[in-house]
VOGU-3710 file (C-alpha; in Angstrom, 3 decimals, decimal comma):
1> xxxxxxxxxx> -11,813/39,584/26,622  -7,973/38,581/25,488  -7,135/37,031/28,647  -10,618/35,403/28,719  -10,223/33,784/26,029  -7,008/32,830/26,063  -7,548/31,711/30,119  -9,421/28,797/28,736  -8,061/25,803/28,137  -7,123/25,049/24,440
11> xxxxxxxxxx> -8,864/21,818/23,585  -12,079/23,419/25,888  -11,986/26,343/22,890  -11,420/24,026/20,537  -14,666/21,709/21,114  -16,314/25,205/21,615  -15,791/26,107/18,097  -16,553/22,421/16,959  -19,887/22,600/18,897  -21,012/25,643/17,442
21> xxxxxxxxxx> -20,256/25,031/14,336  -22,230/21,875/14,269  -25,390/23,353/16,043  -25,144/26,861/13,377  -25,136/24,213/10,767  -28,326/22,346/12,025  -30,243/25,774/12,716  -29,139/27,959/10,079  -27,904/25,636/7,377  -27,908/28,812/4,626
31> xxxxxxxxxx> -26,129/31,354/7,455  -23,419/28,269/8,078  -22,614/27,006/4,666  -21,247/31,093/4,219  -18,481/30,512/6,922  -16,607/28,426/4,809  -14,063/30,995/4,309  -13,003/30,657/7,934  -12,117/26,768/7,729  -10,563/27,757/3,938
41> xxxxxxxxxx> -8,534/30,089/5,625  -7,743/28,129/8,567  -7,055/24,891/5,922  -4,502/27,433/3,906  -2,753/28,808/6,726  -1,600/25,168/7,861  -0,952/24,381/3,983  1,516/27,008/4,116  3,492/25,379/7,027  3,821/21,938/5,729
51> xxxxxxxxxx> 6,331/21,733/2,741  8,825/24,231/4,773  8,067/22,265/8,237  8,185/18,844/6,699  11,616/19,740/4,864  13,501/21,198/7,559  12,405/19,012/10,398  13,365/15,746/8,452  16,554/17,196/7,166  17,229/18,167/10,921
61> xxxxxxxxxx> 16,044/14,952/12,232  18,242/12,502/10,196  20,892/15,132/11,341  20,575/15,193/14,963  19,325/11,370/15,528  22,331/10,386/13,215  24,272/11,325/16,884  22,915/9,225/19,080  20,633/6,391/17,603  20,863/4,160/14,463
71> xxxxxxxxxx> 18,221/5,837/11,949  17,862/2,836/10,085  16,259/0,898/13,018  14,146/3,573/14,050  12,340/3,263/10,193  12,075/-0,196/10,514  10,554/-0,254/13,522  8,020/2,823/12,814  6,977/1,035/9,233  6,433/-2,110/10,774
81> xxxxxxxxxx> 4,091/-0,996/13,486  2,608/1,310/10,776  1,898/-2,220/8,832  0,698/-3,975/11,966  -1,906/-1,749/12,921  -3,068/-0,999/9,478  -3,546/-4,971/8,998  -5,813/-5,006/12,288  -7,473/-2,400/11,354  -8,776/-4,173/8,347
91> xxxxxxxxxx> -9,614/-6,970/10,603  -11,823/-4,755/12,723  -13,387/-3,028/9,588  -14,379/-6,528/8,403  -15,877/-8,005/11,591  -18,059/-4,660/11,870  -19,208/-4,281/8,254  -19,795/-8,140/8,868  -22,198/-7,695/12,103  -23,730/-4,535/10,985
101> xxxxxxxxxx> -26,583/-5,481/8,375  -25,233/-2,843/5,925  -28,422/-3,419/3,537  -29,730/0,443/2,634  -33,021/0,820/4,130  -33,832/2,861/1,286  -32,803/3,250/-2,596  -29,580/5,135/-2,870  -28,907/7,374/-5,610  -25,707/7,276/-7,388
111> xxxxxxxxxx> -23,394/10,396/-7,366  -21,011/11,392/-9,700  -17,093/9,965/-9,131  -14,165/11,208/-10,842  -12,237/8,052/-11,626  -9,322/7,325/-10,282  -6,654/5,412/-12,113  -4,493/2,662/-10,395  -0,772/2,927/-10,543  1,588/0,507/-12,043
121> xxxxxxxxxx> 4,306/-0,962/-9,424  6,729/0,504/-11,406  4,838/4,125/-11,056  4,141/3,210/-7,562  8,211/3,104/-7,366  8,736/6,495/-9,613  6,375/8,505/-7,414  9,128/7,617/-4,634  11,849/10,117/-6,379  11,319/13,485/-7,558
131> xxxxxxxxxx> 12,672/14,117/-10,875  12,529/18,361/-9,664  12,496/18,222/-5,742  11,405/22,082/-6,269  8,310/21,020/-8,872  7,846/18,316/-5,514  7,706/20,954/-2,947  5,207/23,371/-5,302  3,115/20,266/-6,120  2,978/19,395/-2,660
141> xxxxxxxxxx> 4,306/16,279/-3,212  4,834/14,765/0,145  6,480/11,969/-0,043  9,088/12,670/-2,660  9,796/15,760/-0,587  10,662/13,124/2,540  12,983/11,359/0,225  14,734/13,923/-0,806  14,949/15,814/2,585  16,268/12,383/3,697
151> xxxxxxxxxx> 18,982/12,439/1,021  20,332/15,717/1,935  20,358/14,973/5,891  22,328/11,800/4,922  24,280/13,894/2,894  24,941/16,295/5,827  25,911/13,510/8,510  28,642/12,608/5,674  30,111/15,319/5,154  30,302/16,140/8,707
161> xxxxxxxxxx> 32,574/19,800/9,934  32,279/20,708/6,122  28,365/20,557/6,202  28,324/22,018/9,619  26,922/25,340/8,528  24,353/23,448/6,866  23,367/21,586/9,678  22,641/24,826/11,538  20,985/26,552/9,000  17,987/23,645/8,831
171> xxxxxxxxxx> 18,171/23,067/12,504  17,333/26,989/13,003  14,817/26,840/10,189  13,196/23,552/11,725  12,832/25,822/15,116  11,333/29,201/13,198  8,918/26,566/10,998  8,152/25,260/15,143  7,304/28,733/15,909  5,187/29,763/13,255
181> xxxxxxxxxx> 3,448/27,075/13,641  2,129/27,929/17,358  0,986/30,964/16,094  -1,066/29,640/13,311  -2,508/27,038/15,656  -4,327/29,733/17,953  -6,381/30,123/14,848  -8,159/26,455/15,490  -11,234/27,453/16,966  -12,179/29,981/14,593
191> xxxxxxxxxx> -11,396/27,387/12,099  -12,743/24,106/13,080  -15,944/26,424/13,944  -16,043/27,319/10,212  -15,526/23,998/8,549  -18,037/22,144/10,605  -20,538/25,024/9,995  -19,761/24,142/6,394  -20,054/20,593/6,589  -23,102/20,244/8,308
201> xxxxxxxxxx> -24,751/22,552/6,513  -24,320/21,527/3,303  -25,054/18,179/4,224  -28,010/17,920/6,269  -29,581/15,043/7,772  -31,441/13,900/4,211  -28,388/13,317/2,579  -26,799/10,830/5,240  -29,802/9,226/6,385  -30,242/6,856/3,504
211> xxxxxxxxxx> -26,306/5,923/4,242  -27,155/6,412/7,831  -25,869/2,441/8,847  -22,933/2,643/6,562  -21,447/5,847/8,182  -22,009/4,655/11,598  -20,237/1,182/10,543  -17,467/3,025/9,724  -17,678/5,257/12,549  -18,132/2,543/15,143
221> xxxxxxxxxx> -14,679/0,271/13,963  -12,953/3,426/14,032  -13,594/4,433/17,421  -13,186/0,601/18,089  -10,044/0,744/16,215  -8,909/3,790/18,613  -9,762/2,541/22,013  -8,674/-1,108/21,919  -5,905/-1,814/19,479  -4,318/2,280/20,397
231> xxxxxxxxxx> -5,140/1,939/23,715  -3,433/-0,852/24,347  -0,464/0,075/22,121  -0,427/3,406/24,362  -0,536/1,422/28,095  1,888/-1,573/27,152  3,762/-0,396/24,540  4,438/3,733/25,559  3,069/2,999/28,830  1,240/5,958/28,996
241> xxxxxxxxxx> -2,136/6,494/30,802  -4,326/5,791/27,700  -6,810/8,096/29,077  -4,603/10,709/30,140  -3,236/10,259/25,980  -6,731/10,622/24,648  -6,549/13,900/26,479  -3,383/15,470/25,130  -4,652/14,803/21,494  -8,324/15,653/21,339
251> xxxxxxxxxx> -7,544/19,107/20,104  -5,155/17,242/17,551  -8,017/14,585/16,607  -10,548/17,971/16,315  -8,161/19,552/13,664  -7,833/16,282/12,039  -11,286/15,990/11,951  -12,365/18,879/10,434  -9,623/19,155/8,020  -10,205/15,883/6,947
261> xxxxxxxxxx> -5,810/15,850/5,837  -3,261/14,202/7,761  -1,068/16,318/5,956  -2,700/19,655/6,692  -3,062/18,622/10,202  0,797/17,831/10,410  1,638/20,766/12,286  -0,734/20,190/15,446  0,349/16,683/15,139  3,918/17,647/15,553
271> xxxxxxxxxx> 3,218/20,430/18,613  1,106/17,998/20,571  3,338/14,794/19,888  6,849/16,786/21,101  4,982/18,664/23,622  2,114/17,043/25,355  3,468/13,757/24,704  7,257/14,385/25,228  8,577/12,383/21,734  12,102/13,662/20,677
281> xxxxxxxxxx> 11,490/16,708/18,743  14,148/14,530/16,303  12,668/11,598/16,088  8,948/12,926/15,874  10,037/15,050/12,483  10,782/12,083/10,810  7,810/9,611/12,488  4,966/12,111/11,548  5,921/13,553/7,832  6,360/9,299/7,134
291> xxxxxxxxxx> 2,972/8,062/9,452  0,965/10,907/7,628  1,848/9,637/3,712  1,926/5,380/4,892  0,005/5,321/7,547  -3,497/4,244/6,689  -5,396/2,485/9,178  -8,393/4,552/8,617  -8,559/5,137/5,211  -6,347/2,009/3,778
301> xxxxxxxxxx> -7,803/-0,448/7,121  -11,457/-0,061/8,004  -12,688/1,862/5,054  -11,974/-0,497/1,958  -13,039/-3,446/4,101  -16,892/-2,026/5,161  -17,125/-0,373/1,949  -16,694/-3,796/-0,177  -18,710/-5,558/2,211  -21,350/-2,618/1,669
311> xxxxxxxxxx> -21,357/-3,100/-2,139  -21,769/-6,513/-2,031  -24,595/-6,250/-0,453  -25,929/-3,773/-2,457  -25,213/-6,155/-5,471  -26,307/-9,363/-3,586  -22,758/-10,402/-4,593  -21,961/-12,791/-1,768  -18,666/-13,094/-0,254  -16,551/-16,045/1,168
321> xxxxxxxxxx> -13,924/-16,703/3,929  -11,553/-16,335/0,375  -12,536/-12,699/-0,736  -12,586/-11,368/3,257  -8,922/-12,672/3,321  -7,813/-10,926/-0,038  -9,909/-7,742/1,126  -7,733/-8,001/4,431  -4,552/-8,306/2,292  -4,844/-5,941/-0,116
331> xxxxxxxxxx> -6,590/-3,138/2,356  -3,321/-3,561/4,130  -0,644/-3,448/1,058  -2,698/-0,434/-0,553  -1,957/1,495/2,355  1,793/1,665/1,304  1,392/1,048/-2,352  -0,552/4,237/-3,073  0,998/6,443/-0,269  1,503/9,943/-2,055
341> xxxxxxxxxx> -1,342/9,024/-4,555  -4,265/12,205/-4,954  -7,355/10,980/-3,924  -5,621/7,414/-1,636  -8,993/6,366/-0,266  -10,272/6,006/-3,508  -7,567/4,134/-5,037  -7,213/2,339/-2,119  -11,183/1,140/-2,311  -10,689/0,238/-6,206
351> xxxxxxxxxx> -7,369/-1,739/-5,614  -9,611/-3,811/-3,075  -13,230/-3,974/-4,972  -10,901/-4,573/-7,983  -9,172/-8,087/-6,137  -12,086/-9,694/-5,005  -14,493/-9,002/-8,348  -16,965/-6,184/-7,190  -18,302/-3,882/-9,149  -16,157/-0,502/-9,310
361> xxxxxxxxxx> -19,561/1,699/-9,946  -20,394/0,939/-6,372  -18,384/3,282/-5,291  -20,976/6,158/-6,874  -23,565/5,184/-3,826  -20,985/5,964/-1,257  -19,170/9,327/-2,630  -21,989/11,614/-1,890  -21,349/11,434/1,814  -17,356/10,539/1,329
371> xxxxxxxxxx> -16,523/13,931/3,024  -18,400/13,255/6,529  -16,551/9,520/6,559  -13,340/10,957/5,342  -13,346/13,250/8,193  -13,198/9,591/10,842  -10,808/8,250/9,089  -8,198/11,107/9,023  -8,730/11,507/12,811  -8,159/7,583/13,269
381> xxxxxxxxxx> -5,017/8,046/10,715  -3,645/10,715/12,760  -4,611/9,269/15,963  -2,108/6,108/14,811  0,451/8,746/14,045  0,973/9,892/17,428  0,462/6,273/18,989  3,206/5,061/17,187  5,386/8,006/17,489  5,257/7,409/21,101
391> xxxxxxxxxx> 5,251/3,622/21,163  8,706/3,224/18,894  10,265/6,330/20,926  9,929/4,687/24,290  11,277/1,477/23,026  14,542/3,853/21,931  14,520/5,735/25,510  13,035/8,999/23,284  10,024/10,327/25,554  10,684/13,011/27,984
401> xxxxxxxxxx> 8,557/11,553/30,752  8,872/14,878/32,472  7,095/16,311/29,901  4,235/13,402/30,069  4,074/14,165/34,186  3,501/17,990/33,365  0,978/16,899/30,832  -1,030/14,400/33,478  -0,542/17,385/35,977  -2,088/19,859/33,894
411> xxxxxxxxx> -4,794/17,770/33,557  -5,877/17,333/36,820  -5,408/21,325/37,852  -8,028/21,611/35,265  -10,199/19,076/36,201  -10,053/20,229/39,970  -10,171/23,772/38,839  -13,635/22,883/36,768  -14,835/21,692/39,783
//
């Protein structure tokens, strides 16, 4: 039954367990809301990974790219493309909430919010540097964890034969944190079977029908979002089969999915970027950690901008060529500006309603069903992660295209082998 199991190919058990756990929630809503335990543990055992992962593999990238490429350049160029996309992703969130007529069909109920406060720039720039990089790491605290993992690599690189033996000792514990993490992501299946079990059944179809044409806005610019802007990044930029790409990461974009957390989803990112994709093992330690706190397109893009144009509507609070530029400027700055802030969407979505002069308690009508959006937008976050990974490393000569060939190969030995 071992070798059965583990004779099928991995994304083909991982929509398995996605598929059932949708259908178990829509026949047996009671019977699936009781395997939440088996996402939980699934969620916790790729929790574990991240802090240790995140540290060594940055520490070891700035280390080992310092060698051969300018570090410097390769941020710039990753935060740029980060910005780029996340500012046509607004774009696309905007000209969908505006041709969908996003008027509820029925009354909507409000739910209850926890509010979420808006940082100062000045705590926006605090949250960058950990006053206790330990307090960081138990917190979870991911981007003050990159900055100082960043500070020590740099450190390394300066100290050079004398920090040698600290050089090895991250680069070995960057290639055990690898390891573990392949083991822990044979759990998937059982995992993403037990979250969407979960999700579905404690949502049922009454709850999102009365949203039903907001979700599907959202869902529609981010599948839009995915195809054309990362499809084309992926055949001009990494010129890379787009299709082929879609491929490699569906079991990524499943996990993402689910888990609704870029950062929980971090390891699978990592294993499917360096080895389905072929990005430098290097460079993707330090692409991924960064795309998964700034990158936004989902959640910082397309969401704010259909969810203001939503609760205008829902206010009769029209909106001019003025307010969809400032929601398409400030959709795109909140990205960065709240990166490493609990709860980003949310601040995100105030930082925007708050610009253009909607009202915040709008945001009550949408929270009740913020879990089955938030699950889109962290597989259209992650998707951008890998997309850029591999667009800035084959501008920099880092893709193993050997590794890309085996992929496409793969691919087709299944496909003829389904057949």
């Amino acid at each position: 039954m071992i070798k059965i199991w583990f004779a099928i190919p991995f994304w083909q058990r991982v929509l398995g367990g996605f598929a059932a756990g949708a259908l178990l929630g829509v026949v047996a809503a009671d019977t699936a809301v009781q395997m939440q335990p088996l996402g939980q543990l699934f969620i916790q055992a790729i929790q574990m990974l991240v802090v240790p992962l995140i540290f060594c593999a940055i520490v070891s990238a700035i280390t080992s790219l310092q060698a051969h490429t300018n570090v410097a350049r390769l941020a710039t160029k990753t935060i740029g493309l980060f910005l780029f996309t996340a500012f046509l992703a607004s774009l696309i969130g905007l000209g969908v909430g505006t041709a969908f007529d996003l008027t509820p069909a029925t009354e909507l109920t409000a739910a209850e919010v926890t509010e979420r406060d808006i940082p100062a720039f000045s705590q926006v720039l605090l949250n960058f540097v950990p006053s206790n990089p330990f307090a960081a790491m138990v917190e979870g605290r991911v981007l003050q964890i990159i900055v100082f993992a960043a500070l020590v690599g740099i450190a390394i690189n300066q100290l050079k034969e004398k920090a040698e033996p600290a050089r090895a000792f991250f680069s070995s514990g960057a290639d055990i944190m690898f390891q573990i993490t392949r083991m822990v992501l044979e759990l998937t299946p059982i995992g993403v079977f037990g979250l969407m079990a979960w999700v579905v059944g404690s949502y049922g179809l009454e709850t999102l029908m009365p949203l039903g044409k907001f979700i599907v806005a959202i869902y529609v610019a981010c599948l839009i979002h995915i195809v054309f802007v990362y499809g084309a990044l992926v055949k001009f930029g990494a010129r890379m089969n787009p299709w082929h790409f879609l491929k490699a990461i569906f079991s990524t974009q499943v996990v993402a999915y689910t888990t609704s957390s870029s950062y929980g989803t971090l390891p699978a990112t990592y294993k499917t970027t360096t080895e389905r994709l072929g990005v430098n093992k290097d460079y993707a330690s330090f692409s991924l950690p960064l795309g998964a706190t700034i990158n936004m397109d989902g959640c910082g893009g397309i969401y704010p901008a259909i969810a203001a144009i939503f609760i205008a509507h829902l206010y009769g609070i029209p909106l001019g060529v003025t307010e969809y530029i400032i929601i398409t400027l400030t959709a795109t700055i909140a990205a960065v500006g709240t990166a490493g802030v609990p709860g980003s969407a949310m601040v995100m979505l105030t930082v925007t309603l708050t610009a253009v002069g909607l009202p915040l308690e709008g945001i009550a009508f949408i929270a009740a069903v913020d879990r089955i959006i938030d699950m889109m937008r962290t597989a259209t976050n992650v998707t951008g992660d890998m997309v850029v990974s591999s667009v800035v490393a084959r501008s920099e000569g880092l893709i193993d295209d050997s590794v890309v060939l085996d992929t496409e190969s793969a691919e087709l030995t299944e496909a003829r082998e389904s057949h």
